[in-house]
mmCIF file of the N, C-alpha and C atoms, coordinates in Angstrom:
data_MODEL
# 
_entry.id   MODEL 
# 
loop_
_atom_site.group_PDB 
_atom_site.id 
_atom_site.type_symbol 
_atom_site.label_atom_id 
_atom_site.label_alt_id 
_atom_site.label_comp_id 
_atom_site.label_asym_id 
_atom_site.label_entity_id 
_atom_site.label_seq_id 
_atom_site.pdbx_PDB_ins_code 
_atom_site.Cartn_x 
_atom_site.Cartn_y 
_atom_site.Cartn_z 
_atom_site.occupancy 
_atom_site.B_iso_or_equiv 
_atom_site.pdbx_formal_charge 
_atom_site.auth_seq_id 
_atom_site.auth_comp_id 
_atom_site.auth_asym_id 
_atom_site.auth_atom_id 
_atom_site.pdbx_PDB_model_num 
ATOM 1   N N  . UNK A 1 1  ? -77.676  -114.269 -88.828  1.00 0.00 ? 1  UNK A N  1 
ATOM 2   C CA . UNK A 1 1  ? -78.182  -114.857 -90.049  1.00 0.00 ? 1  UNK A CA 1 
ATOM 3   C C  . UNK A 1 1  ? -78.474  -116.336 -89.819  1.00 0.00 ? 1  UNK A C  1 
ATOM 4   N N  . UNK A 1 2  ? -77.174  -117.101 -89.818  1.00 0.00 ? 2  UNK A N  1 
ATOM 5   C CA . UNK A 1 2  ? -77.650  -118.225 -89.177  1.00 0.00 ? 2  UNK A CA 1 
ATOM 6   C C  . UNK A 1 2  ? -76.960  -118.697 -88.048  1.00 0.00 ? 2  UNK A C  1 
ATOM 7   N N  . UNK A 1 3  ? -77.216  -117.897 -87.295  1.00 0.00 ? 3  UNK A N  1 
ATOM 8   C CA . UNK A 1 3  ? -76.482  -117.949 -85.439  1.00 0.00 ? 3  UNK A CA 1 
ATOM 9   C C  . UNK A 1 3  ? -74.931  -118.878 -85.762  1.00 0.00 ? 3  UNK A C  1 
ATOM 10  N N  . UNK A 1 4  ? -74.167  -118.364 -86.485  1.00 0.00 ? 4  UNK A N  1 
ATOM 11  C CA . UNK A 1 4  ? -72.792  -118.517 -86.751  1.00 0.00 ? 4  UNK A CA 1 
ATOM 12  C C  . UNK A 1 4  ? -72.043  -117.678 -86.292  1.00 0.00 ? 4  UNK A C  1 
ATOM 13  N N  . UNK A 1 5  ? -71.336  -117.763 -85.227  1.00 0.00 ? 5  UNK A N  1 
ATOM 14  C CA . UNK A 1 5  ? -70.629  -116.870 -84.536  1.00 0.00 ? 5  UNK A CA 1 
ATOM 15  C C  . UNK A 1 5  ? -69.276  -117.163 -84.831  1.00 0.00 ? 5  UNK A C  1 
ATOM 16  N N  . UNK A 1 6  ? -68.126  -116.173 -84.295  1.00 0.00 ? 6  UNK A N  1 
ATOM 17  C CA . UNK A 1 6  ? -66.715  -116.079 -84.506  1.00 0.00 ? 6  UNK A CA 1 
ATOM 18  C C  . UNK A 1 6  ? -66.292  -117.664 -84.320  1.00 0.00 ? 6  UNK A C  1 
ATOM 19  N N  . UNK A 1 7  ? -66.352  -118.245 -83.241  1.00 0.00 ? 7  UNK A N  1 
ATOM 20  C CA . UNK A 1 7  ? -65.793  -119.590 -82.736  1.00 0.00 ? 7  UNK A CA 1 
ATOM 21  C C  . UNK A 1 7  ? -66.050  -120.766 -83.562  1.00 0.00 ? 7  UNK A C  1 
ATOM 22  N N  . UNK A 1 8  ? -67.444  -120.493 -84.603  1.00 0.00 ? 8  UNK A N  1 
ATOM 23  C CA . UNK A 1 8  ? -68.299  -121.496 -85.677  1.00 0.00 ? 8  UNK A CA 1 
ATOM 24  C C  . UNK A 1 8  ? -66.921  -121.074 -87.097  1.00 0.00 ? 8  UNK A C  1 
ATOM 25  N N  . UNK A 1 9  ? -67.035  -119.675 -87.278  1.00 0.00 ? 9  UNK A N  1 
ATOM 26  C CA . UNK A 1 9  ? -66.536  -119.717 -88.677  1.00 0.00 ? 9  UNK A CA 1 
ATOM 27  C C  . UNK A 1 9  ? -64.934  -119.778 -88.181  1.00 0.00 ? 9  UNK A C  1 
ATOM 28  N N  . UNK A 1 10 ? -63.998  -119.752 -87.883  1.00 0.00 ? 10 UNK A N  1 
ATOM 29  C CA . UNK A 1 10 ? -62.912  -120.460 -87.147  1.00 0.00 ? 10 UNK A CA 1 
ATOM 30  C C  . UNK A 1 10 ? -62.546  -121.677 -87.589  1.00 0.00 ? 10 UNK A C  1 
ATOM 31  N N  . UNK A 1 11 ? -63.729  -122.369 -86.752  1.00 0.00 ? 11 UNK A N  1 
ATOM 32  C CA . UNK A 1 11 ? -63.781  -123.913 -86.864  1.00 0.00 ? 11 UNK A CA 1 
ATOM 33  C C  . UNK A 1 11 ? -64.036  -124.414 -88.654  1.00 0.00 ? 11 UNK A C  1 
ATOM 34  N N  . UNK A 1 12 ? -64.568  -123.679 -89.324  1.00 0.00 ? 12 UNK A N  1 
ATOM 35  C CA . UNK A 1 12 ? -65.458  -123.776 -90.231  1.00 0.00 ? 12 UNK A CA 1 
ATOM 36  C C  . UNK A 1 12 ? -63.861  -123.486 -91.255  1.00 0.00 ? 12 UNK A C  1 
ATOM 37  N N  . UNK A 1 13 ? -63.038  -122.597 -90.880  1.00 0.00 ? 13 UNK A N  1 
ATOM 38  C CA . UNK A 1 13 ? -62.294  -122.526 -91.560  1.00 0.00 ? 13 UNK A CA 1 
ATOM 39  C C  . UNK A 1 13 ? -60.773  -123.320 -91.460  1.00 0.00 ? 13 UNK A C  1 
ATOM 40  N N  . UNK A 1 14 ? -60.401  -123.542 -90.367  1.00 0.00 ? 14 UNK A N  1 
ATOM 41  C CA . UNK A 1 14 ? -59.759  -124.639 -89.956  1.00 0.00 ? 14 UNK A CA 1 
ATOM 42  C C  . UNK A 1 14 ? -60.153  -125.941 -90.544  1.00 0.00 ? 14 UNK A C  1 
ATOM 43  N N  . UNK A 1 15 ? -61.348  -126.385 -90.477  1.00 0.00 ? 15 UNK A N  1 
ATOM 44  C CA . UNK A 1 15 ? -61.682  -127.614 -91.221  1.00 0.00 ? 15 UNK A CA 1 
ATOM 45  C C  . UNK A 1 15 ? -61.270  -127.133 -93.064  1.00 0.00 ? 15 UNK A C  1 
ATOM 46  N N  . UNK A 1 16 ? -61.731  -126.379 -93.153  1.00 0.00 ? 16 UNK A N  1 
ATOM 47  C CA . UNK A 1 16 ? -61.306  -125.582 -94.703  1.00 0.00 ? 16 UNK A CA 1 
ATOM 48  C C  . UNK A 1 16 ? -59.861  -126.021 -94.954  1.00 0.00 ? 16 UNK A C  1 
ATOM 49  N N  . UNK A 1 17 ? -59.395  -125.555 -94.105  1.00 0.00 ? 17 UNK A N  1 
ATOM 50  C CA . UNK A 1 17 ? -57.735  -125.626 -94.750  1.00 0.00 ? 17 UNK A CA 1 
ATOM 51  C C  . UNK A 1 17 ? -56.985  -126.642 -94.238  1.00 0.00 ? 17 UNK A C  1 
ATOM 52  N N  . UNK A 1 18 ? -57.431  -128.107 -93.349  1.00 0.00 ? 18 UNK A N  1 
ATOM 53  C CA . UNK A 1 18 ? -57.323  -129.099 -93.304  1.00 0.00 ? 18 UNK A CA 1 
ATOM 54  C C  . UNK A 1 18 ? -57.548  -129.805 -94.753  1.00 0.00 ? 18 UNK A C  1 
ATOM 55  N N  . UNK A 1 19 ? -59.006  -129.534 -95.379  1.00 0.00 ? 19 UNK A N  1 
ATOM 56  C CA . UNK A 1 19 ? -59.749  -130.442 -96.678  1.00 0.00 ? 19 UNK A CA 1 
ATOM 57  C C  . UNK A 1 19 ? -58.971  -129.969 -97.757  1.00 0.00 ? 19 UNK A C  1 
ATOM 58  N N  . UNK A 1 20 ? -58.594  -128.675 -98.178  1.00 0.00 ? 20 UNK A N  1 
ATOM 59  C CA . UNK A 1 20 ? -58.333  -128.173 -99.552  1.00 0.00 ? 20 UNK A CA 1 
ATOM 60  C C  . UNK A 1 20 ? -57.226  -127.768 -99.361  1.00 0.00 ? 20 UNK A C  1 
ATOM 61  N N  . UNK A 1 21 ? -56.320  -127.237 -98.311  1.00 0.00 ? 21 UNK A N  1 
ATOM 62  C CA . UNK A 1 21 ? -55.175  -127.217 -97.995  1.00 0.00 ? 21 UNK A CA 1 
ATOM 63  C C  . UNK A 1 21 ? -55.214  -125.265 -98.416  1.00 0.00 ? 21 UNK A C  1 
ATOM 64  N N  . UNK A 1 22 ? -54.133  -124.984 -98.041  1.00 0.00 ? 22 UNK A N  1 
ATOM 65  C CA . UNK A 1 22 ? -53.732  -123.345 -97.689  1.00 0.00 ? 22 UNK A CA 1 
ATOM 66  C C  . UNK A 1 22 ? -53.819  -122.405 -99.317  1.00 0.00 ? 22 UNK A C  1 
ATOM 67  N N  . UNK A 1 23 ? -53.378  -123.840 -100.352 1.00 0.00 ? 23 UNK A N  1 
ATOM 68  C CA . UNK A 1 23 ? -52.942  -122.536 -101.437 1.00 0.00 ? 23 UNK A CA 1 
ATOM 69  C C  . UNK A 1 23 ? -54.315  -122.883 -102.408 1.00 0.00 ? 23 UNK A C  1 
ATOM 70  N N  . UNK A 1 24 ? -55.313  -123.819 -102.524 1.00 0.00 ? 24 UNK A N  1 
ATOM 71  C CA . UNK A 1 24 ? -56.588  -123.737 -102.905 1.00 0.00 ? 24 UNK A CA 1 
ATOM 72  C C  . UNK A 1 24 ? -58.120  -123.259 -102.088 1.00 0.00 ? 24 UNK A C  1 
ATOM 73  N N  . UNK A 1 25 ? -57.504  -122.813 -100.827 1.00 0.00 ? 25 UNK A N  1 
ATOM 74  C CA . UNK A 1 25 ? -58.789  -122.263 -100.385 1.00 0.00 ? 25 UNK A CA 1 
ATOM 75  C C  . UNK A 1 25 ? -59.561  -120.612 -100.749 1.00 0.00 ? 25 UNK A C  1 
ATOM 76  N N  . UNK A 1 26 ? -58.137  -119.890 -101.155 1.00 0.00 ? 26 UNK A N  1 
ATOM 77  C CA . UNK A 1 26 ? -58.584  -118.826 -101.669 1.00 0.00 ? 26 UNK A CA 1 
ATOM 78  C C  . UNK A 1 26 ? -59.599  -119.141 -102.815 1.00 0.00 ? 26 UNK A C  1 
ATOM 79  N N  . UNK A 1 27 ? -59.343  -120.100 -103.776 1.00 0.00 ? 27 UNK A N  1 
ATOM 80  C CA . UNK A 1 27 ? -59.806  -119.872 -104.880 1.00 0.00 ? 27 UNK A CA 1 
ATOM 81  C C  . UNK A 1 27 ? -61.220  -120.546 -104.457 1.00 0.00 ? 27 UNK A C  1 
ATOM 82  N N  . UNK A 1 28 ? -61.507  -121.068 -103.768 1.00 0.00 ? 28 UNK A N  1 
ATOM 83  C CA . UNK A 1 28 ? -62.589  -121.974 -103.168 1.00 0.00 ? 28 UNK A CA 1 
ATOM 84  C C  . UNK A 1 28 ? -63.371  -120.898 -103.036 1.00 0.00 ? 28 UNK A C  1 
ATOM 85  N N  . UNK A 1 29 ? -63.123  -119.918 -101.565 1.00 0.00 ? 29 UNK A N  1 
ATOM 86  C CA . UNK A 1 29 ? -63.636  -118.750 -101.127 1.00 0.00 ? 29 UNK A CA 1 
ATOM 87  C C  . UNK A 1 29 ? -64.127  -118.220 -102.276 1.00 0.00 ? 29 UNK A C  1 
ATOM 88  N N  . UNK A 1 30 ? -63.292  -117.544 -103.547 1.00 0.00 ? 30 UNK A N  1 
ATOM 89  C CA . UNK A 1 30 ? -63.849  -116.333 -104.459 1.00 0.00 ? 30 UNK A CA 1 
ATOM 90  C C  . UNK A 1 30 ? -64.940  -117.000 -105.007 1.00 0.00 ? 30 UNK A C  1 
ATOM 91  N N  . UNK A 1 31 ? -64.475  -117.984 -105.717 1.00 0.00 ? 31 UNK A N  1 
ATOM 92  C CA . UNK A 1 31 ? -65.966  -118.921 -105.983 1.00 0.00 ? 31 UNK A CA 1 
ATOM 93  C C  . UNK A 1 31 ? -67.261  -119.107 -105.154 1.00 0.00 ? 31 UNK A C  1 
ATOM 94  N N  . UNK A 1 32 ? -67.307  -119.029 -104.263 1.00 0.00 ? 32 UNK A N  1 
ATOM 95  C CA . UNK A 1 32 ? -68.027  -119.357 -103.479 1.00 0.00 ? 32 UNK A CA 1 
ATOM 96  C C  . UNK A 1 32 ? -68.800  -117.634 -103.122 1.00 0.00 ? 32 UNK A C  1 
ATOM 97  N N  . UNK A 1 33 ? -68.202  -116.506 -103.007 1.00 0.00 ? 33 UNK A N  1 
ATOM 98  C CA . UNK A 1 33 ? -68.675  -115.595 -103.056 1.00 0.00 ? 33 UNK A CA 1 
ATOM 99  C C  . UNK A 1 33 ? -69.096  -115.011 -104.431 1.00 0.00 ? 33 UNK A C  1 
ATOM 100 N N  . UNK A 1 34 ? -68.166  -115.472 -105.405 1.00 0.00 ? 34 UNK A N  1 
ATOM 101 C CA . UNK A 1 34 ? -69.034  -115.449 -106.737 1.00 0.00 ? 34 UNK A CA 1 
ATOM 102 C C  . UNK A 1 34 ? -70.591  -116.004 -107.158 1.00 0.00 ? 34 UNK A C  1 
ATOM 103 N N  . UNK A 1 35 ? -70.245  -117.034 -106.362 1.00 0.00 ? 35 UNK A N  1 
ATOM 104 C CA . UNK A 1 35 ? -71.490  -117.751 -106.774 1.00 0.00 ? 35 UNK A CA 1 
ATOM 105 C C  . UNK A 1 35 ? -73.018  -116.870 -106.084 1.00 0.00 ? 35 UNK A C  1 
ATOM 106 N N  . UNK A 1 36 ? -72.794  -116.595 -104.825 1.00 0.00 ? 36 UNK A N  1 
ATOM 107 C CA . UNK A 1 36 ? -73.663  -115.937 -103.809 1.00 0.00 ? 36 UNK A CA 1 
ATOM 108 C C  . UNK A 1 36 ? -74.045  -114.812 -104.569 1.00 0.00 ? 36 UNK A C  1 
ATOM 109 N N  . UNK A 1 37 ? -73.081  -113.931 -105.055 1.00 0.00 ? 37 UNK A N  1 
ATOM 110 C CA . UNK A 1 37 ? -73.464  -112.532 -105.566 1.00 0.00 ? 37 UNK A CA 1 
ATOM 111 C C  . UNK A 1 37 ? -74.314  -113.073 -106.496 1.00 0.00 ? 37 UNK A C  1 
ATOM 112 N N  . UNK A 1 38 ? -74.139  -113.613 -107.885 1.00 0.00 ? 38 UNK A N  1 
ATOM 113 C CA . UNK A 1 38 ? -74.837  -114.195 -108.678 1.00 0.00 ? 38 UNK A CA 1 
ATOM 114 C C  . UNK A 1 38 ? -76.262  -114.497 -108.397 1.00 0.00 ? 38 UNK A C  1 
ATOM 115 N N  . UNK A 1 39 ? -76.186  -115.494 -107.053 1.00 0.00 ? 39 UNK A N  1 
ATOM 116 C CA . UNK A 1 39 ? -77.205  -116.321 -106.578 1.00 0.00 ? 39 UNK A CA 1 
ATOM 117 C C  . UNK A 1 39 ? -78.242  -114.993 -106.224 1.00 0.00 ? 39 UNK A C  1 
ATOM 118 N N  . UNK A 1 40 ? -77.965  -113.823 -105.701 1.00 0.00 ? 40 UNK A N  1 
ATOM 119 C CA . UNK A 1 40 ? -79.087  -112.679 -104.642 1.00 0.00 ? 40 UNK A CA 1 
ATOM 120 C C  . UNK A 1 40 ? -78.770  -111.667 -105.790 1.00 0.00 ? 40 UNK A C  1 
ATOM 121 N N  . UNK A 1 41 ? -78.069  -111.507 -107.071 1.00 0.00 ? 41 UNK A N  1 
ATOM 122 C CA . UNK A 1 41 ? -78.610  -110.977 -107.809 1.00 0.00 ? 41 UNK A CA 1 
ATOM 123 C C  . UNK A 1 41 ? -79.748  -111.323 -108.815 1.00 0.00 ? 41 UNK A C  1 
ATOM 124 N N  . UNK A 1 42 ? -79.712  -113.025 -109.198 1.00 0.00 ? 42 UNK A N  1 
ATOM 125 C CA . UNK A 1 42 ? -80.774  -113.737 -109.509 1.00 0.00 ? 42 UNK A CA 1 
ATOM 126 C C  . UNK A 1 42 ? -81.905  -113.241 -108.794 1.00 0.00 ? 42 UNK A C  1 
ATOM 127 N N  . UNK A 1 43 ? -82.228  -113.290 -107.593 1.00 0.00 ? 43 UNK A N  1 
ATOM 128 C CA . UNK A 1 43 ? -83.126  -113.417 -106.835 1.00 0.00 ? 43 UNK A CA 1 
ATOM 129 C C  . UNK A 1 43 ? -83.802  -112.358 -106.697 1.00 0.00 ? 43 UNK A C  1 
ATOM 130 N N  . UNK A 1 44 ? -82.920  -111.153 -106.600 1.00 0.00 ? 44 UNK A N  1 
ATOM 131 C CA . UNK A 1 44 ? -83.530  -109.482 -106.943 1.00 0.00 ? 44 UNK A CA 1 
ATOM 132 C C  . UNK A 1 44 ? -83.712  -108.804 -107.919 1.00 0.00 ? 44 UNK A C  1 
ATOM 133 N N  . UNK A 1 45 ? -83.491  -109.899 -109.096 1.00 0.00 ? 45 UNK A N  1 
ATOM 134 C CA . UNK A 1 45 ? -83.882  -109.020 -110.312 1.00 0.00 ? 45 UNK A CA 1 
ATOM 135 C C  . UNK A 1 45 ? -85.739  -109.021 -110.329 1.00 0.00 ? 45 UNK A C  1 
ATOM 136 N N  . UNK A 1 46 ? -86.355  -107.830 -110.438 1.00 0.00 ? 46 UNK A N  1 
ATOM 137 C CA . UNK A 1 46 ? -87.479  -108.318 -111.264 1.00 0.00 ? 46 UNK A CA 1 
ATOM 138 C C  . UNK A 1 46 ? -87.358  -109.015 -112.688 1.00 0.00 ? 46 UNK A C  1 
ATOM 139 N N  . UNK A 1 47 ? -88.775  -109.479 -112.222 1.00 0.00 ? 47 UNK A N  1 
ATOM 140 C CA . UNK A 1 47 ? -89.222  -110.370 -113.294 1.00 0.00 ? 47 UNK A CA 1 
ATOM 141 C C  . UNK A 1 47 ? -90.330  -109.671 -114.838 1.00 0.00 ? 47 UNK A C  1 
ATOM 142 N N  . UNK A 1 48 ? -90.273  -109.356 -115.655 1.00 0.00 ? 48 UNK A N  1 
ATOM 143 C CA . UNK A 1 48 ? -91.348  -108.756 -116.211 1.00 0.00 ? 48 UNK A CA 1 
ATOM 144 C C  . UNK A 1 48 ? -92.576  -108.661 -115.933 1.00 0.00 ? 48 UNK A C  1 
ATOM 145 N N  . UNK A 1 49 ? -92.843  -109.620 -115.250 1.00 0.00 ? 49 UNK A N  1 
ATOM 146 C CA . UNK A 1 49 ? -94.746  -109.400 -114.610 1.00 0.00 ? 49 UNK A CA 1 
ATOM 147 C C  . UNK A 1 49 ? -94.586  -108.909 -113.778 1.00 0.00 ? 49 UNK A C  1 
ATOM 148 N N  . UNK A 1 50 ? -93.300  -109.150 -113.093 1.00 0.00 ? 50 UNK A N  1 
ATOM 149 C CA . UNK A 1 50 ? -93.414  -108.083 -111.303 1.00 0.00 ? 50 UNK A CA 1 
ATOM 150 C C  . UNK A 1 50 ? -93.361  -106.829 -112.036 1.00 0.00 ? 50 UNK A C  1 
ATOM 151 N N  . UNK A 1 51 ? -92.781  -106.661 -112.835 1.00 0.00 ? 51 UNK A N  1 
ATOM 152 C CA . UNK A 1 51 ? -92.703  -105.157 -113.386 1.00 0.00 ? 51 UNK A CA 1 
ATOM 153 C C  . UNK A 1 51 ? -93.796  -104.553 -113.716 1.00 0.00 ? 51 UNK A C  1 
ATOM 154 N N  . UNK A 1 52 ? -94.451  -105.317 -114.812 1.00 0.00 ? 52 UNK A N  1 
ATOM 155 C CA . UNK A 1 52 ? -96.236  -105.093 -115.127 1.00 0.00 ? 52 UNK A CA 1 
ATOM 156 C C  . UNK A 1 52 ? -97.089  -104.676 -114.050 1.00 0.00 ? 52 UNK A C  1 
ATOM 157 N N  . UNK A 1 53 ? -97.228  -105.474 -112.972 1.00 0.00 ? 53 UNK A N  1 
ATOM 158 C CA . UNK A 1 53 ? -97.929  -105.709 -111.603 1.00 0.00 ? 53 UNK A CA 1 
ATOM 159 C C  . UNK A 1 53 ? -97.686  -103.946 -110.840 1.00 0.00 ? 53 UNK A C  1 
ATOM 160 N N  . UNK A 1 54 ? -96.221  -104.175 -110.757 1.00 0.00 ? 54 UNK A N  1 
ATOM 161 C CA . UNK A 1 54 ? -95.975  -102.229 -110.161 1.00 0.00 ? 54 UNK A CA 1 
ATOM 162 C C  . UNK A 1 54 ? -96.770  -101.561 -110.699 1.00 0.00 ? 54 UNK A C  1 
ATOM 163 N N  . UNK A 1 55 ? -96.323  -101.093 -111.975 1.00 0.00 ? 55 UNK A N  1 
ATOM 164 C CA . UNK A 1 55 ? -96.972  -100.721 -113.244 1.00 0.00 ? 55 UNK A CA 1 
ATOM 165 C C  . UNK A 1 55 ? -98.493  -100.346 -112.871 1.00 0.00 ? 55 UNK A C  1 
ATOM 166 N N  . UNK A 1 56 ? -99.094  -101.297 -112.997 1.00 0.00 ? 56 UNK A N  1 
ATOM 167 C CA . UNK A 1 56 ? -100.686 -101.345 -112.510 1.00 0.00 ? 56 UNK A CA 1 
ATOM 168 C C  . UNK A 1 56 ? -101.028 -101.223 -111.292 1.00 0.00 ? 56 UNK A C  1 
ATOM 169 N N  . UNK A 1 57 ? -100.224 -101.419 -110.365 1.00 0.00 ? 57 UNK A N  1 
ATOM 170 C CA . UNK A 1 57 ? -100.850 -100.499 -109.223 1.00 0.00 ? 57 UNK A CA 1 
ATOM 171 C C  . UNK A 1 57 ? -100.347 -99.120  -108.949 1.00 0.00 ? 57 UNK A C  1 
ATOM 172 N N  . UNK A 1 58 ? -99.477  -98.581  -109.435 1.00 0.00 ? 58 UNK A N  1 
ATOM 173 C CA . UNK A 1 58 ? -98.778  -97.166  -109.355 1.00 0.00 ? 58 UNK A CA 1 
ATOM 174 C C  . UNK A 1 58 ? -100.140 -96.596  -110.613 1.00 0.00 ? 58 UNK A C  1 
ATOM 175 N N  . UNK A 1 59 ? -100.675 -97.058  -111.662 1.00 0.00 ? 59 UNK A N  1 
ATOM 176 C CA . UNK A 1 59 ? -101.424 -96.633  -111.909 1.00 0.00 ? 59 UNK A CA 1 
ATOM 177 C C  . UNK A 1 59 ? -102.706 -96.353  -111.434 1.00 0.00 ? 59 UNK A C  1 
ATOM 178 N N  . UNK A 1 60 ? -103.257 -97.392  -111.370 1.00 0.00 ? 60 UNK A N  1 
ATOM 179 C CA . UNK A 1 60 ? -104.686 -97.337  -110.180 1.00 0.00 ? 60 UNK A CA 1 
ATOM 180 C C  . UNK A 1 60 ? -104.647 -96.497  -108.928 1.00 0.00 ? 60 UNK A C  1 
ATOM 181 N N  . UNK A 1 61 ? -103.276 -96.285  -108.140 1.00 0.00 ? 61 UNK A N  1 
ATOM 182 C CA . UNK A 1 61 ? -103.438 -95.135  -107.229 1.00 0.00 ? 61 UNK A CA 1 
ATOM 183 C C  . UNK A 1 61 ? -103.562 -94.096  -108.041 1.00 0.00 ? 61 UNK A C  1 
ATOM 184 N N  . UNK A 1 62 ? -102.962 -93.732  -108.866 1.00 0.00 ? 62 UNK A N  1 
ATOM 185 C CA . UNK A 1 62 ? -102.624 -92.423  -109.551 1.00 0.00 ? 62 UNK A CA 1 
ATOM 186 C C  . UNK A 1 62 ? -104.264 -92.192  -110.071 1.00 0.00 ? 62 UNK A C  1 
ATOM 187 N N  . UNK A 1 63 ? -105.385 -93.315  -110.601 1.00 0.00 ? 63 UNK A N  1 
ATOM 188 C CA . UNK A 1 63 ? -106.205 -92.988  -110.702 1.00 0.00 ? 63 UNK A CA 1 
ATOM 189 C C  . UNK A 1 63 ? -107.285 -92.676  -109.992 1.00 0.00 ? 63 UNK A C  1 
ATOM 190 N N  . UNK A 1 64 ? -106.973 -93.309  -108.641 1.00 0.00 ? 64 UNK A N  1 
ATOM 191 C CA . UNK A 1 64 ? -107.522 -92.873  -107.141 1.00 0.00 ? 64 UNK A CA 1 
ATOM 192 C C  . UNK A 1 64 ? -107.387 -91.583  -106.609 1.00 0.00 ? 64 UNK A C  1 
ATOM 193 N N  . UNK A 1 65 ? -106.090 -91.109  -107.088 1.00 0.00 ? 65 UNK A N  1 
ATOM 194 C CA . UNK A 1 65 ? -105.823 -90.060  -106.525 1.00 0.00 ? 65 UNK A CA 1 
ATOM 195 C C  . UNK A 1 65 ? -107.055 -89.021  -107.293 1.00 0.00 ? 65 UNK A C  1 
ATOM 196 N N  . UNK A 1 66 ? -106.509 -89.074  -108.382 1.00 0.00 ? 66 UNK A N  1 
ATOM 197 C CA . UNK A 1 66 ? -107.323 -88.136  -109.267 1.00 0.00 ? 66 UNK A CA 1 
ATOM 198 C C  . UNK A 1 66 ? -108.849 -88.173  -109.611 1.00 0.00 ? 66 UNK A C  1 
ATOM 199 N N  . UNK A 1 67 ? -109.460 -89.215  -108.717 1.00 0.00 ? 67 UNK A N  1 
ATOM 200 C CA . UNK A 1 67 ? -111.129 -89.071  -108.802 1.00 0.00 ? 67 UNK A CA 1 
ATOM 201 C C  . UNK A 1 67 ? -111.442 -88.461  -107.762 1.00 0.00 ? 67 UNK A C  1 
ATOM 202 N N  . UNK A 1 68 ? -110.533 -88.623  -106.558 1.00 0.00 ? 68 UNK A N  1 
ATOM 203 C CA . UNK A 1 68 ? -110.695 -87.790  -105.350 1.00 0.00 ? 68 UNK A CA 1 
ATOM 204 C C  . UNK A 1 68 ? -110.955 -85.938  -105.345 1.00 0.00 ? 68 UNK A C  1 
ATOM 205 N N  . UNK A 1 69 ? -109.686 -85.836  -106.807 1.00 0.00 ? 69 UNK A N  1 
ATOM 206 C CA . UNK A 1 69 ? -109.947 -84.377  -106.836 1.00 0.00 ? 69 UNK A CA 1 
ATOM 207 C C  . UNK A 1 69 ? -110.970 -83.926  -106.789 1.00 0.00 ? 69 UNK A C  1 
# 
C-alpha cells in the first residue's frame, strides 16, 4: 500500500508508545480505525447522480439490446 513493511510499523509503533504512552494508545488506535472506516465508507457511497448515470446507461444498453432483436 504504502511500502510499509513489518520493521516500519514496529518503529511506527514504538514511537507510538513512547508519545502517548501504553494505556492511551489503544484508544488512539480505535479512533484512528474509526475514523478510516468512516473515511472509505464516505468515499464508496454513491452519490445520487452516480446513481442516475448507472441508471441511464443500464438503460440505453437494454435499449441496444432490444433494437438488435
Amino acid at each position: 500500500m504504502f511500502g510499509i513493511g513489518i520493521p516500519e510499523l514496529l518503529l511506527i509503533l514504538v514511537i507510538g508508545l513512547i508519545v502517548f504512552g501504553p494505556g492511551k494508545l489503544p484508544e488512539i488506535g480505535k479512533a484512528l480505525g474509526k475514523s478510516m472506516h468512516e473515511f472509505k465508507d464516505a468515499v464508496n457511497t454513491d452519490s445520487p447522480k452516480t446513481v442516475i448515470v448507472k441508471e441511464t446507461e443500464v438503460a440505453t444498453a437494454k435499449a441496444a439490446v432490444e433494437a438488435k432483436k
